[in-house]
KOLNUTI-59056 format. One record per residue (C-alpha): residue in one letter; x negated, y, z negated. Coordinates in steps of 0.001 Angstrom, whole numbers, padded with zeros to 6 digits, always signed. Layout:
N
AXYZ
...
END
This chain:
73
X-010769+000259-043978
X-010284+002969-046498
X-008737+002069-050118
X-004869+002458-050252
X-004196+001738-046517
X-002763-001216-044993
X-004649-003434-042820
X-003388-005973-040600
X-005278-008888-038653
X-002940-011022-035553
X-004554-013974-033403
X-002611-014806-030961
X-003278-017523-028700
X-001429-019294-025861
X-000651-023183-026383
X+000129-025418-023528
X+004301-025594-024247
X+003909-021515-024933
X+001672-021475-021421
X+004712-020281-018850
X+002670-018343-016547
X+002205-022019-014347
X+004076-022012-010817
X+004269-018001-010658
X+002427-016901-008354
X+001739-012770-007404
X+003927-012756-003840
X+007317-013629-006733
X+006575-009957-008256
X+009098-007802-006557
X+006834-005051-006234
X+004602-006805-003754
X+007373-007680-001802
X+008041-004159-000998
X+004379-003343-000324
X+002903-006629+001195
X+000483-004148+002963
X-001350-002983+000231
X-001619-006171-001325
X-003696-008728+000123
X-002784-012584+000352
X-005858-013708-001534
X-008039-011836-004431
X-011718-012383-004083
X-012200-012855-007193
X-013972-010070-009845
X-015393-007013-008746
X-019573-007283-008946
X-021044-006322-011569
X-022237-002598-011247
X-025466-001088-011937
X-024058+001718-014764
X-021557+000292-017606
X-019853+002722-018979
X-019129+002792-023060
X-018136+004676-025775
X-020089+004754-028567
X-017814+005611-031572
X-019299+006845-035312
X-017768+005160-038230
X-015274+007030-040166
X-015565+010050-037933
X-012022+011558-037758
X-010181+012282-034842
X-010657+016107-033613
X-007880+018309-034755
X-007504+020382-032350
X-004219+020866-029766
X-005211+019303-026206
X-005400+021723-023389
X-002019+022534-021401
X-001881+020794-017808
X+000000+023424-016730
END
């Protein structure tokens, strides 16, 4: 946080009245209903836990590169 600039700090948290994900369930997105095949009727659950986690380790106050990204085509 560098002198002169605005900070701003949000929590945001989901109450019980606010909670109206209950009752919807993943078959009610539309999407799935035109793909049922690539969705399957239950999820397992997580995926395992791998053996390399990947992370980015970033260096405070180091500014952004300032350089033009490379053309995709």
């Amino acid at each position: 946080m560098a002198k002169g600039c605005h900070v701003f700090l949000a929590h945001i948290f989901a109450t019980k009245e606010d909670d109206k994900s209950e009752g919807k369930q993943v078959k009610d997105v539309p999407i799935v209903q035109d793909f049922p095949e690539v969705f399957p009727e239950d999820f397992p659950g997580l995926p395992p836990a791998r053996q390399v986690e990947f992370q980015i380790d970033l260096i405070p106050r180091a500014a952004p590169v300032a350089r033009a990204p490379y053309r995709l085509a």
